[in-house]
VOTI-235326 format. One line per 2 residues: number of its first residue (from 1); their letters; for each residue x, y, z of C-alpha. Coordinates in Angstrom, 1 decimal. Layout:
<recs>
NUM = a = X:Y:Z ~ ...;
</recs>
This chain:
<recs>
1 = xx = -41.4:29.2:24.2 ~ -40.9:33.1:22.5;
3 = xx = -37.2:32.3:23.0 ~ -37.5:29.3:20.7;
5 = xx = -39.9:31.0:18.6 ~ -36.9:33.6:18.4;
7 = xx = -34.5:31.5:17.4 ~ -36.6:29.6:14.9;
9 = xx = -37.4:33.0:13.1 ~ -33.6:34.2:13.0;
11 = xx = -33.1:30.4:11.2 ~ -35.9:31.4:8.7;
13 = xx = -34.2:34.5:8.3 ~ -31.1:33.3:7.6;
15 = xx = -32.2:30.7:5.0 ~ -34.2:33.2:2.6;
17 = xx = -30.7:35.7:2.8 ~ -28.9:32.7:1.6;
19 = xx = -31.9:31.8:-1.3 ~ -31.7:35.7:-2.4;
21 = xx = -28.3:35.5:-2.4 ~ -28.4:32.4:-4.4;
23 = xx = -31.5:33.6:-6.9 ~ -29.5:36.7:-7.2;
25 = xx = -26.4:35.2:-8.6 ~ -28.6:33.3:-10.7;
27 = xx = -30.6:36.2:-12.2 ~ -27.5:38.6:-12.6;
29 = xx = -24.6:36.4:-13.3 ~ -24.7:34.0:-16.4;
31 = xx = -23.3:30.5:-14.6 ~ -20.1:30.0:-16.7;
33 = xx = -19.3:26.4:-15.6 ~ -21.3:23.5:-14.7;
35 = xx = -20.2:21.3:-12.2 ~ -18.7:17.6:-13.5;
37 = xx = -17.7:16.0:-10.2 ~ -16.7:16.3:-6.6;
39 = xx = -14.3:14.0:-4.4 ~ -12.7:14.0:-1.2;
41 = xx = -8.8:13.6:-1.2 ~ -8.8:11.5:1.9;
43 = xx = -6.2:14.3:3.1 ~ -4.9:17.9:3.6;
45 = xx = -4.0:19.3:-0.1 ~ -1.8:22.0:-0.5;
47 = xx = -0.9:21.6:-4.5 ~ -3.3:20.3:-7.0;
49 = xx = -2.3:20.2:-11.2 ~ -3.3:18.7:-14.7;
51 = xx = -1.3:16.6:-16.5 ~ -0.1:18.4:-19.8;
53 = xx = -2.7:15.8:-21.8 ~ -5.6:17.1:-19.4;
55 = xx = -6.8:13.2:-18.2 ~ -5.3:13.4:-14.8;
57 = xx = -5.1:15.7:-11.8 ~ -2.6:15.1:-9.5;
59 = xx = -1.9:16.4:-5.8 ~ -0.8:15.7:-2.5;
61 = xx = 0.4:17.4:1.1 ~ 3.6:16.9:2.8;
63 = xx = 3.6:13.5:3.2 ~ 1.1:12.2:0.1;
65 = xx = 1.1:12.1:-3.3 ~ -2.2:11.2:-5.2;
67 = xx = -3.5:10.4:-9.0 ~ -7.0:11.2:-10.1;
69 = xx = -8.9:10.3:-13.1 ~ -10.3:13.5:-14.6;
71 = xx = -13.4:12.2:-16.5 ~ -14.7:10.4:-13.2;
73 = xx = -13.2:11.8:-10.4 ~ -11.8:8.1:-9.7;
75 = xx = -8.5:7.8:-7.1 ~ -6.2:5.5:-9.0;
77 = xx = -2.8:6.1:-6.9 ~ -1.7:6.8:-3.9;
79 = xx = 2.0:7.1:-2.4 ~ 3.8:8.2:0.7;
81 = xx = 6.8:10.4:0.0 ~ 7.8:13.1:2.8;
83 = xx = 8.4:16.4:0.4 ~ 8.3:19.9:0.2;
85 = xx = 6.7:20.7:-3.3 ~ 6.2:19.1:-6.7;
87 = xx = 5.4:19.6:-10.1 ~ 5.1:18.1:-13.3;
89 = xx = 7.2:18.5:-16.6 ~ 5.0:20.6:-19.1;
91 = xx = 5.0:17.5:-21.6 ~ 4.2:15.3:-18.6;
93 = xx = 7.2:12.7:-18.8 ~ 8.9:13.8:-15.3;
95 = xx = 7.8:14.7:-11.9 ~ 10.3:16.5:-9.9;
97 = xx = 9.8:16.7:-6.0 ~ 11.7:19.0:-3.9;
99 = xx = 12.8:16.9:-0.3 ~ 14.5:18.7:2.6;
101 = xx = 16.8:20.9:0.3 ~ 16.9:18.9:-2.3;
103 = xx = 15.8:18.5:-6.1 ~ 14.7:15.0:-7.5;
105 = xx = 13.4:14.1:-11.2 ~ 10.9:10.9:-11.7;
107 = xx = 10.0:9.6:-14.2 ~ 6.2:9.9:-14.7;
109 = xx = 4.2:7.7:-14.2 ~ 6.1:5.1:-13.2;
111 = xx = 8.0:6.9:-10.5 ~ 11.1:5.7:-11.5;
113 = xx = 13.8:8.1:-9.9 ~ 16.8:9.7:-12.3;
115 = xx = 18.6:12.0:-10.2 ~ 19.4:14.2:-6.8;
117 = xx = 20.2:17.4:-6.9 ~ 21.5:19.2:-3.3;
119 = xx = 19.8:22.2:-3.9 ~ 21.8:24.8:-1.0;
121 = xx = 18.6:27.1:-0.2 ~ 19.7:26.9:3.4;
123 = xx = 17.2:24.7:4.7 ~ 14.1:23.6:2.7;
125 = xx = 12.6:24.0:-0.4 ~ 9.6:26.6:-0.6;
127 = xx = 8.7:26.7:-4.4 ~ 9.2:24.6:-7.0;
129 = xx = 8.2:24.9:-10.7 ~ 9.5:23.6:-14.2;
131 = xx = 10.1:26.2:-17.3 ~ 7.1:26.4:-19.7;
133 = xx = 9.5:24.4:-22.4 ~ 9.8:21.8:-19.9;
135 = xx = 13.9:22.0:-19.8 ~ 14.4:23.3:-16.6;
137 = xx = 13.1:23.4:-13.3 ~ 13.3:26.5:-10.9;
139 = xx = 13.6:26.1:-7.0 ~ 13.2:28.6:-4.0;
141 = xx = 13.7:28.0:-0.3 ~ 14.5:28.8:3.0;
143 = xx = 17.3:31.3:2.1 ~ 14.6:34.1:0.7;
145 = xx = 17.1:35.1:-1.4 ~ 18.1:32.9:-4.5;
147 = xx = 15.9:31.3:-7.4 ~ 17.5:28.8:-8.7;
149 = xx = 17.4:27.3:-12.6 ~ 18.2:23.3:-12.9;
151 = xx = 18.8:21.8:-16.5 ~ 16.6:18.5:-16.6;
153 = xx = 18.5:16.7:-18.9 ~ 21.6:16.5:-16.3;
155 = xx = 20.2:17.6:-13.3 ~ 23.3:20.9:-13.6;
157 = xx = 22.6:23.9:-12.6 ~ 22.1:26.4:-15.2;
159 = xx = 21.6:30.0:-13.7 ~ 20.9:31.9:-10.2;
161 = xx = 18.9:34.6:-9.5 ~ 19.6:36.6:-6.3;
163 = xx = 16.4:38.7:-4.6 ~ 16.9:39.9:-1.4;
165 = xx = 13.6:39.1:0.5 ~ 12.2:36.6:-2.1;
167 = xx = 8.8:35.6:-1.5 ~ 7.5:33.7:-4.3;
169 = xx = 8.2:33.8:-8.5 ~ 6.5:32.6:-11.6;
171 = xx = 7.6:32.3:-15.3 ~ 5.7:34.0:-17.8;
173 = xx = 4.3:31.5:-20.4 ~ 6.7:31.9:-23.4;
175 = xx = 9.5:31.8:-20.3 ~ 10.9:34.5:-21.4;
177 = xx = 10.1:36.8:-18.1 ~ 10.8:35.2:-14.4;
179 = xx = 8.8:37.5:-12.0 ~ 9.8:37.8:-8.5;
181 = xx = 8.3:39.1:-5.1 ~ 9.9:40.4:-2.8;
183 = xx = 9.8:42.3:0.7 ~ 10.4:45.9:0.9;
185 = xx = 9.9:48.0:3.9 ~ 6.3:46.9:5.0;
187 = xx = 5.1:45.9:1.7 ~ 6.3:44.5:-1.5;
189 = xx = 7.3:44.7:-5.1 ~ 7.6:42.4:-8.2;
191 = xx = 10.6:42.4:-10.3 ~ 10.9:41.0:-13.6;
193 = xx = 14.0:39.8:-15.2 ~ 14.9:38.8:-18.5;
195 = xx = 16.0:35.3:-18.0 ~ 18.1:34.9:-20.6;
197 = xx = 20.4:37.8:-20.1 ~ 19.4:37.5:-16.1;
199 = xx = 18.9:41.4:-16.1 ~ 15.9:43.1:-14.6;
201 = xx = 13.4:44.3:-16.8 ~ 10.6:46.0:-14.6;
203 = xx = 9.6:46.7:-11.4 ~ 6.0:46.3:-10.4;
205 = xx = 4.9:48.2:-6.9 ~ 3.1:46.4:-4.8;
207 = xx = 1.2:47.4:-1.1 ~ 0.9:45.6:2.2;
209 = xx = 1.8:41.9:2.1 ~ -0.8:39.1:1.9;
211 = xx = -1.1:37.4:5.5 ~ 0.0:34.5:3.4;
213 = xx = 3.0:36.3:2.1 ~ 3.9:36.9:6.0;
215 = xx = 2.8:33.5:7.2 ~ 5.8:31.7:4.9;
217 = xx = 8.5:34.9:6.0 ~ 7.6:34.2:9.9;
219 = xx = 7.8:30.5:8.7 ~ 10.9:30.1:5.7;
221 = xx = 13.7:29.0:8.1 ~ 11.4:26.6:10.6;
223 = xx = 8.3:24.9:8.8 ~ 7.4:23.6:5.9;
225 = xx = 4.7:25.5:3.7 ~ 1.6:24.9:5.1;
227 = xx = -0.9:27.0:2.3 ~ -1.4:26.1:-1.1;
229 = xx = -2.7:28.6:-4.2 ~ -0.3:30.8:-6.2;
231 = xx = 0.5:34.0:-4.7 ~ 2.0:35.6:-8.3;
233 = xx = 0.9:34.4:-11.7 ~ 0.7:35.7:-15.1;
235 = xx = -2.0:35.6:-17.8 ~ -2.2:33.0:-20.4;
237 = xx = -0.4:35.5:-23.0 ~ 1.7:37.2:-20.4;
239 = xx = 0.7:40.4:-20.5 ~ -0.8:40.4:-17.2;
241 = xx = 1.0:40.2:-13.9 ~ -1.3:39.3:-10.7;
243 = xx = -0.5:38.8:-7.6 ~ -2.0:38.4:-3.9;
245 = xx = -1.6:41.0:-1.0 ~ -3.4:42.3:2.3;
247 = xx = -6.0:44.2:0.2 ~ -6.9:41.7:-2.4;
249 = xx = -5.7:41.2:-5.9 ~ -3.1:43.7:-7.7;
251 = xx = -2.9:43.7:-11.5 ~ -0.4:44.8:-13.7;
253 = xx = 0.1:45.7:-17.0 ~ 3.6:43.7:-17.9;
255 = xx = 5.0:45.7:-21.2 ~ 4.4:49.5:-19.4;
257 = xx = 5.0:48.1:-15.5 ~ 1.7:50.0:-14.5;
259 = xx = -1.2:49.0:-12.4 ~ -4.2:48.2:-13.8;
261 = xx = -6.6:47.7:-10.8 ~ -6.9:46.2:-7.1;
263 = xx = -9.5:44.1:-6.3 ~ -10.6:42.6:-2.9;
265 = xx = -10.6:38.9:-3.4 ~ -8.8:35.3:-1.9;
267 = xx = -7.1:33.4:-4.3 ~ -7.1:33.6:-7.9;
269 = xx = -6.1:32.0:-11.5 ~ -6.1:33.7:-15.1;
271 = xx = -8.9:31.7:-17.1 ~ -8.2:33.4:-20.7;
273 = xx = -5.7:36.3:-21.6 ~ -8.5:39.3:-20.2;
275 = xx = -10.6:37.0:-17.6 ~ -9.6:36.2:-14.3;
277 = xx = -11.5:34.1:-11.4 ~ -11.1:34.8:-7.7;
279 = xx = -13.0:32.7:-5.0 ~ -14.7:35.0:-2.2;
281 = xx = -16.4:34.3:0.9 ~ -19.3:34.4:2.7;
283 = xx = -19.0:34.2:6.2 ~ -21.5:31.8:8.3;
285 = xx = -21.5:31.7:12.2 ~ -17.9:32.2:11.7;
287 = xx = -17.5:28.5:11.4 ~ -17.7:28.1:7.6;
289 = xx = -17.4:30.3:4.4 ~ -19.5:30.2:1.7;
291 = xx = -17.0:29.8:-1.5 ~ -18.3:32.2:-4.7;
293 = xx = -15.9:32.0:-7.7 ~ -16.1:35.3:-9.9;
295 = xx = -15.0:35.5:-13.4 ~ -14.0:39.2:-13.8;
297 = xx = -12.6:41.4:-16.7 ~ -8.7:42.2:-15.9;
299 = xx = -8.8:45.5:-17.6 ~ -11.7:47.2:-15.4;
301 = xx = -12.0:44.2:-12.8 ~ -16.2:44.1:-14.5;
303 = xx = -17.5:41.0:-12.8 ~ -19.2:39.2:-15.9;
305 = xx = -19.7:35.4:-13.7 ~ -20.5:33.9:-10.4;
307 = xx = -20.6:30.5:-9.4 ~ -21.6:29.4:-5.6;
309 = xx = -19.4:26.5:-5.0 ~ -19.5:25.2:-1.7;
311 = xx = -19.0:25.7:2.2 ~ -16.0:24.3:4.1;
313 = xx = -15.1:25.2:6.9 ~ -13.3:28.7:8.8;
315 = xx = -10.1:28.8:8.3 ~ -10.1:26.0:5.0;
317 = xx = -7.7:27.8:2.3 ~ -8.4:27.2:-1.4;
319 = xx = -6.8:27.1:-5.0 ~ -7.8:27.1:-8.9;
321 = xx = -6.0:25.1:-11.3 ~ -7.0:24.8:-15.5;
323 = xx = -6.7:22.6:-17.5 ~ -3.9:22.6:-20.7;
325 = xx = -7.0:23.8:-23.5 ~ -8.4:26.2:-19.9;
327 = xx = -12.0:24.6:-20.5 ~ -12.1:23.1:-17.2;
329 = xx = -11.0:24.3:-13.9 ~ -10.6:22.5:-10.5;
331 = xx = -11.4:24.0:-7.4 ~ -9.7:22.8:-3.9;
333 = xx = -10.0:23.1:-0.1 ~ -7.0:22.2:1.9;
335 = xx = -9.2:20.0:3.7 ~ -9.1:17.8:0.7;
337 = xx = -12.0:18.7:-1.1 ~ -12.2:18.4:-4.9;
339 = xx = -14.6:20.0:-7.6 ~ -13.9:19.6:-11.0;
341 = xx = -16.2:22.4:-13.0 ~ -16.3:22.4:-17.0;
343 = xx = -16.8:25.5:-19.0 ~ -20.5:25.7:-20.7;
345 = xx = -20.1:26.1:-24.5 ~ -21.4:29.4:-25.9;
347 = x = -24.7:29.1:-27.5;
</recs>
């Protein structure tokens, strides 16, 4: 009996931490977004994005490819397609899809193929992205050590970019900048090149790499990627450089190269030019985490929001995307869960 009564009190216990917690993000923190919808994939995501006109989200794994309606929440497609990455055009006519190593452009969405491209990363595709102006789309692979620039009109390629040690990369928004990550010695750095002139403009220090940066290097010449969320990304007016590592979440100042701040967080996205979000955790029984996204200020990392969002379970990576006008952001668990929050309108 006292070893029941023992375990009921620890219970009790744990449930009133969790309220304070809870009435303590409530008192402190004003709740920027409210909560539209919630779904269930039906399957692992690793990629999850907006179309440029905001009314669909679409996302998939390795093998899937899925459409959802973004005022309900509704699953209106679903297709089978063995890839390695996707992304859609910024005016949201073409989907391109990297398979094996190589690059195909559909149209979207009636998935209407218009050409193959071999792409020679030595293996697989890693990362694929199109150009803010929607006229070219960028490739990465097994290789670590090219990025890769394809014209969309002709499927040609246009430009390469050789880092030694590649991890990841990210255009800035005009797509002016191309920023790069890549290994040195035990950590990392972030090089930015002018991708006009392909010259390098800045070099960003990094520290230790991210256990997902040294996941995909253990990984680039036998698996396919198997994490979602961006690991670089810069802010809506690309000023700011982020990017993930061992200690949490580095930002840079873009025009003077210099770091602004490190802050201890998972995965993050820029919401306007001087407010990022991160999602932290809160562990449980070290089964399942407690998912809290933070809205902070970039120039003195000044949390100014909380949200709790949900719990999935241990192990259960997560990503952020906006949408085009960045007044609604989806949150997403690889296991396949979906929330779609909306910004609350300044009173």
């Amino acid at each position: 009996m006292g070893k029941q009564r023992r375990i009921f009190l620890l219970l009790a216990l744990l449930l009133i931490g969790i309220l304070a917690i809870w009435l303590g993000v409530q008192k402190h923190f004003r709740q920027p977004l409210r909560l539209l919808w919630k779904t269930h994939a039906g399957m692992n995501l690793l990629r999850l994005k907006f179309t440029s006109d905001g009314k669909w989200l679409v996302g998939g794994n390795s093998f899937q490819i899925a459409l959802w309606d973004v005022a309900t929440g509704q699953l209106l497609s679903m297709f089978n397609l063995r890839h390695d990455g996707f992304d859609i055009s910024p005016n949201g006519k073409f989907f391109a899809v990297g398979i094996s190593d190589s690059v195909e452009l559909w149209e979207f969405p009636s998935w209407k193929k218009l050409w193959t491209r071999w792409a020679n990363h030595w293996g697989i595709i890693k990362r694929l992205n199109f150009s803010p102006n929607g006229q070219f789309i960028a490739t990465s692979g097994s290789d670590s050590l090219t990025v890769k620039i394809w014209r969309v009109k002709d499927g040609g390629l246009e430009k390469v970019f050789w880092v030694k040690g590649l991890i990841d990369f990210a255009f800035s928004p005009d797509g002016r900048v191309l920023a790069t990550s890549r290994t040195v010695d035990s950590g990392y750095e972030v090089l930015l090149w002018d991708v006009n002139r392909k010259s390098c403009i800045g070099v960003l220090k990094g520290g230790e790499l991210h256990d997902v940066m040294v996941t995909l290097l253990q990984a680039r010449k036998q698996t396919r990627l198997k994490f979602g969320g961006q690991l670089i990304g810069f802010s809506p007016d690309g000023e700011l450089l982020a990017a993930r590592e061992a200690n949490g979440l580095r930002v840079w100042d873009v025009t003077t190269c210099k770091q602004i701040g490190l802050k201890k967080s998972w995965s993050f996205g820029f919401h306007t030019e001087d407010i990022f979000v991160t999602i932290d955790q809160v562990s449980f029984a070290h089964k399942w985490h407690w998912h809290i996204l933070k809205f902070a200020q970039a120039k003195d990392f000044k949390t100014v929001g909380a949200m709790l969002v949900d719990w999935l379970p241990s192990g259960t990576s997560a990503g952020l995307e906006f949408s085009p006008d960045r007044k609604q952001v989806a949150v997403w668990g690889s296991d396949g869960t979906i929330w779609l929050f909306k910004r609350r309108e300044k009173r």
